[in-house]
C-alpha positions as CSV (number, residue, x, y, z in Angstrom):
1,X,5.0,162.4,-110.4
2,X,3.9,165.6,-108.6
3,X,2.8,166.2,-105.4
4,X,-0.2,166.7,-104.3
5,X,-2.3,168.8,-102.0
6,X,-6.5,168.3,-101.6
7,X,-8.2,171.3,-100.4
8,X,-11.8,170.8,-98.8
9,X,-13.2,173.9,-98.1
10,X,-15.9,172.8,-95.4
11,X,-18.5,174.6,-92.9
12,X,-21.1,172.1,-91.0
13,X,-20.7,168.9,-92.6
14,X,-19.2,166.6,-90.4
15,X,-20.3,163.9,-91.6
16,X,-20.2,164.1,-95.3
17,X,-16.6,165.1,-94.6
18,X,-15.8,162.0,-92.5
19,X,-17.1,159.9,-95.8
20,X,-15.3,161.8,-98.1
21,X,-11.9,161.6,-95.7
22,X,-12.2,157.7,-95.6
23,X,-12.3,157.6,-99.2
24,X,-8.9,159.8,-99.5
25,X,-7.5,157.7,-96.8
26,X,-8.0,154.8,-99.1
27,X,-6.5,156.1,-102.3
28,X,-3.7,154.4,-104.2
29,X,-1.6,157.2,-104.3
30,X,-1.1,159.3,-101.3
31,X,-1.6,163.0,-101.2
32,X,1.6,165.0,-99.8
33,X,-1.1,166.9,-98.0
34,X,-4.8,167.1,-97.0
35,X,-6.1,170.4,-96.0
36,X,-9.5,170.9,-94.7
37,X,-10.0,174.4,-94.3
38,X,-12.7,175.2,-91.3
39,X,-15.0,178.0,-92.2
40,X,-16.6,178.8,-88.9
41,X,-18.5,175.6,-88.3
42,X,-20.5,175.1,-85.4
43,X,-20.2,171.1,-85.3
44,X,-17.4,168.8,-85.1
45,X,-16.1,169.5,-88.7
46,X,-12.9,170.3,-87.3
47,X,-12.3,167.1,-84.8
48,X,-13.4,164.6,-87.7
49,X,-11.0,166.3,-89.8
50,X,-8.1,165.8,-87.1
51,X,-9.1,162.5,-86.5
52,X,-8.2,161.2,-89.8
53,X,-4.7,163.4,-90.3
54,X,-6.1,166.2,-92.3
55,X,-4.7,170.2,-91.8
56,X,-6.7,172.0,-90.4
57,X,-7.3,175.4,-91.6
58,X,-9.7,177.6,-90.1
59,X,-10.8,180.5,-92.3
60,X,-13.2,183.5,-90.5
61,X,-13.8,185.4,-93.6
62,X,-17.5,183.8,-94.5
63,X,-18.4,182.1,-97.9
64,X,-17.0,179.2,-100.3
65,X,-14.5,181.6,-102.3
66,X,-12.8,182.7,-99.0
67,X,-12.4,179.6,-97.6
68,X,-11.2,177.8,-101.3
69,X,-8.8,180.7,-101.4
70,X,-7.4,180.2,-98.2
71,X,-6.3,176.8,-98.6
72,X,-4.8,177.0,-102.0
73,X,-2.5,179.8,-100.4
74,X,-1.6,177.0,-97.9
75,X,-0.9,174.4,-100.0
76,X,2.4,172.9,-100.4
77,X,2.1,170.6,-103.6
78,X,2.5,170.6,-107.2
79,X,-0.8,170.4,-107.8
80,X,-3.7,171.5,-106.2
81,X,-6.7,169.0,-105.7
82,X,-10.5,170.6,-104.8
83,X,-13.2,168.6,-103.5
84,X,-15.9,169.0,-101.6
85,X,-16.7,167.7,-98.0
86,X,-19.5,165.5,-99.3
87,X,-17.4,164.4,-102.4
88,X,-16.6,160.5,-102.2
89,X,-13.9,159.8,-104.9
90,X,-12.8,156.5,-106.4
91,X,-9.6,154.7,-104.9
92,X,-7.6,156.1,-108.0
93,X,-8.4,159.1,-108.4
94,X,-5.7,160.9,-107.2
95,X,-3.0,158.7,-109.1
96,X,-5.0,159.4,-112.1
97,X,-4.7,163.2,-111.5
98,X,-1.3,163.4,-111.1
99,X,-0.4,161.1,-113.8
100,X,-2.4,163.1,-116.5
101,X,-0.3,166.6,-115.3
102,X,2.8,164.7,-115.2
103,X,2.5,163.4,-118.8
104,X,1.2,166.8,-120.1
105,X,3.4,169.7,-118.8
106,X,0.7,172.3,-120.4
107,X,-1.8,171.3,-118.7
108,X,-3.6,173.6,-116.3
109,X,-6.7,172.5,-115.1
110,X,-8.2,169.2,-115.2
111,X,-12.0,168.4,-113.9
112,X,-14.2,165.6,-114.7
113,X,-18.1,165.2,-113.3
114,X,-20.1,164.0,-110.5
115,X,-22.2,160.9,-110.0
116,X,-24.9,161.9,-107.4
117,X,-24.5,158.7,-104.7
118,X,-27.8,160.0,-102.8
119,X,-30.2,160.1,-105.3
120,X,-32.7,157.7,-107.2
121,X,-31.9,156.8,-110.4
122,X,-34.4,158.8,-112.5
123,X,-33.5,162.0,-110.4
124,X,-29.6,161.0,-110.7
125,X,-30.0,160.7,-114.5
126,X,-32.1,164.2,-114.4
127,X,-29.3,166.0,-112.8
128,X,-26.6,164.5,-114.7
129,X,-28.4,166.1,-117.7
130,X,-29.8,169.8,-116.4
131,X,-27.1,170.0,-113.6
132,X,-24.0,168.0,-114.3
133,X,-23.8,168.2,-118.4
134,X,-25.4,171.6,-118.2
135,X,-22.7,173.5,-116.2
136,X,-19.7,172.3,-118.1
137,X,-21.5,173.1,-121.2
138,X,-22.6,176.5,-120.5
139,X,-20.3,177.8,-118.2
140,X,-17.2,176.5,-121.1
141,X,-19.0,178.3,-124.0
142,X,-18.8,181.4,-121.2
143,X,-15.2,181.3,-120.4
144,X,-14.1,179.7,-123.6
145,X,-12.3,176.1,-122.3
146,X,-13.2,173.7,-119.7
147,X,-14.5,175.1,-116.8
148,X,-13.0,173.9,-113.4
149,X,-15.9,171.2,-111.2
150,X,-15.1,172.6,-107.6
151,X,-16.1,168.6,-106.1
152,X,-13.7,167.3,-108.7
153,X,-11.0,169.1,-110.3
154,X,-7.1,170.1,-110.2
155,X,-5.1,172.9,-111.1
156,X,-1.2,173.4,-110.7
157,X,0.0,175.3,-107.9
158,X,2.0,177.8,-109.9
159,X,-1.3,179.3,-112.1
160,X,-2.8,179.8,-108.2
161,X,0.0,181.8,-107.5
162,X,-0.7,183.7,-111.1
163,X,-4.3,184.5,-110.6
164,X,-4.9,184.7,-106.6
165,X,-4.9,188.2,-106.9
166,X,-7.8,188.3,-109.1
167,X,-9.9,185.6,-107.8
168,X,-13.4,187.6,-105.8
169,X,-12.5,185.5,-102.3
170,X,-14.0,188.2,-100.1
171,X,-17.5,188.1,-102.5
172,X,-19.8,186.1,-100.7
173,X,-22.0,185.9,-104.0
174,X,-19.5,184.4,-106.7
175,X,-19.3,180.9,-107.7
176,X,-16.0,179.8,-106.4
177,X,-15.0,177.7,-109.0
178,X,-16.1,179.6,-111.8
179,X,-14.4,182.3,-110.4
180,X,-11.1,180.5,-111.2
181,X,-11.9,179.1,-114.4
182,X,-12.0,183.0,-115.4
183,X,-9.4,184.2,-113.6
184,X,-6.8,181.5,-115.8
185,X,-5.9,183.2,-119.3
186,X,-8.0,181.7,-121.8
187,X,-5.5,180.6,-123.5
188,X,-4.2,178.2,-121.1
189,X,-5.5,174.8,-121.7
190,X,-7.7,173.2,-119.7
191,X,-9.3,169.5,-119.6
192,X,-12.1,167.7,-119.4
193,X,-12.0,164.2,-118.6
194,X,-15.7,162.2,-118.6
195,X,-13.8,159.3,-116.6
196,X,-12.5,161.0,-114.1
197,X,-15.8,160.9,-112.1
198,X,-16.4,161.3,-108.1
199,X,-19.5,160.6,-106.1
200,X,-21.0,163.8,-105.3
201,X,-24.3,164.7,-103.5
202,X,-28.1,165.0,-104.9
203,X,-28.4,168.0,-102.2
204,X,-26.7,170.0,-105.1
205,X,-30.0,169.4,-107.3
206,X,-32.3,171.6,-104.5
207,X,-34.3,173.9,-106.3
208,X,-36.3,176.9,-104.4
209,X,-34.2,179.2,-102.2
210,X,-30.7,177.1,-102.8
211,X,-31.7,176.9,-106.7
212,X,-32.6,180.5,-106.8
213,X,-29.2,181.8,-105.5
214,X,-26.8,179.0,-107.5
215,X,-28.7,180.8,-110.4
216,X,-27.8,184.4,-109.0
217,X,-24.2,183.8,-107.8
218,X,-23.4,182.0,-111.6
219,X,-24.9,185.5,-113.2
220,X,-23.3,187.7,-110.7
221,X,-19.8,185.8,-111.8
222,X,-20.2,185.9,-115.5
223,X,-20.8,189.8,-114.7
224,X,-17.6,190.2,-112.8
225,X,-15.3,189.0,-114.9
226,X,-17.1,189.7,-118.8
227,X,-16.7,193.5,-117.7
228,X,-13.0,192.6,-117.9
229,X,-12.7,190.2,-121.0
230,X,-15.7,189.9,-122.9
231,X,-16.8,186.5,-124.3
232,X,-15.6,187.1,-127.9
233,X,-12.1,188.2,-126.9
234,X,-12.0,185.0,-124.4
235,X,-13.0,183.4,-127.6
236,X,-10.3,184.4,-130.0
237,X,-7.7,183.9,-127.2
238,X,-8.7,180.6,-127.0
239,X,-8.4,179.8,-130.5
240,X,-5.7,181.5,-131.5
241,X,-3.8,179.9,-128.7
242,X,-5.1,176.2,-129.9
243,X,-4.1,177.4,-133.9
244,X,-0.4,178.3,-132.1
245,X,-0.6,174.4,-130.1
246,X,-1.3,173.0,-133.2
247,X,1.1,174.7,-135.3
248,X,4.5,172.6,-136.2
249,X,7.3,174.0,-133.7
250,X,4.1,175.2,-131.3
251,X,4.1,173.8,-127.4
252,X,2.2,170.2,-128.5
253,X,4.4,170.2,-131.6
């Protein structure tokens, strides 16, 4: 089985943070390493993530991509785990994650969705269907395969190592994990698995001010990296490298 190392980028969010710590404390299969990665919080972010035997990382440079970035370039394991400080996973989660990359040597990313633990169910099912089933739809028909879930995905250490250099860390205004999904060669093969679900929370779903820039970051990302490869050539990359997979004597035989 690989090893693994969970990467939490985290700023202000003690508490969500201690939750989501108990719940990787409890897993079936332990992580080689935790790594919470401190991005200039002003509570106890950084004691809580002691307390319970996590790294701590602290990361000055300001936003989600440069903390993220940070603590992949840390990371020790086979695999690299993301979550988020208020994500709550299931007690095999991480077994799960490590067994699917271990049984499929291709693989390169693997996400699954969010439940959202905080909410009621009407708004829960309202966000599974305009959040949750929205982003992976839209944002995979953008980058042509599965697009990473930064609460709830896994990528092998080796592609980080690939594409660090063109992942935006220092951009305060790109979506971190869509950033990622682009930076990986479309031809790579990505997965995504509607089982593999965490508890994530509602506070995701706020529109106004917090809607308004989730909305501008996901534009200002698409921007960045369709100057470089355009949809359609994603697109025939993709394809062309599933027609190869398929293909007798191709890498899934």
């Amino acid at each position: 089985m690989p090893s693994l190392s969970v990467v939490i980028p985290c700023k202000d969010d003690a508490g969500p943070l201690a939750r989501c710590l108990a719940a990787l404390a409890a897993q079936t299969s332990a992580p080689l390493e935790i790594i919470v990665v401190d991005n200039n919080s002003t509570d106890d972010s950084a004691a809580v993530a002691a307390t319970w035997g996590a790294r701590v990382l602290p990361e000055a440079a300001p936003g989600i991509a440069a903390a993220a970035s940070a603590g992949y370039d840390a990371a020790a394991g086979d695999i690299i785990v993301r979550c988020d400080a208020d994500t709550v996973p299931p007690p095999d989660w991480l077994h799960r994650i490590a067994a699917r990359f271990a049984a499929e040597p291709d693989l390169a990313v693997l996400t699954g969705p969010g439940d959202f633990y905080d909410a009621g169910p009407l708004r829960a099912r309202l966000g599974n269907l305009g959040y949750m089933q929205a982003y992976f739809v839209s944002m995979g028909l953008a980058m042509a395969h599965w697009p990473p879930f930064g609460s709830n995905c896994a990528f092998r250490r080796a592609d980080w190592e690939t594409v660090r250099s063109r992942i935006h860390r220092h951009d305060e205004d790109v979506h971190d994990d869509v950033d990622l999904g682009f930076a990986l060669d479309p031809a790579q093969r990505t997965a995504y698995d509607r089982t593999l679900r965490v508890g994530i929370s509602a506070r995701s779903l706020e529109g106004g001010a917090a809607g308004r820039l989730r909305v501008r970051r996901a534009f200002h990302t698409l921007a960045l990296h369709w100057r470089v490869v355009p949809p359609w050539e994603r697109w025939r990359r993709t394809l062309s490298a599933r027609r190869e997979r398929r293909r007798p004597g191709g890498s899934n035989g």
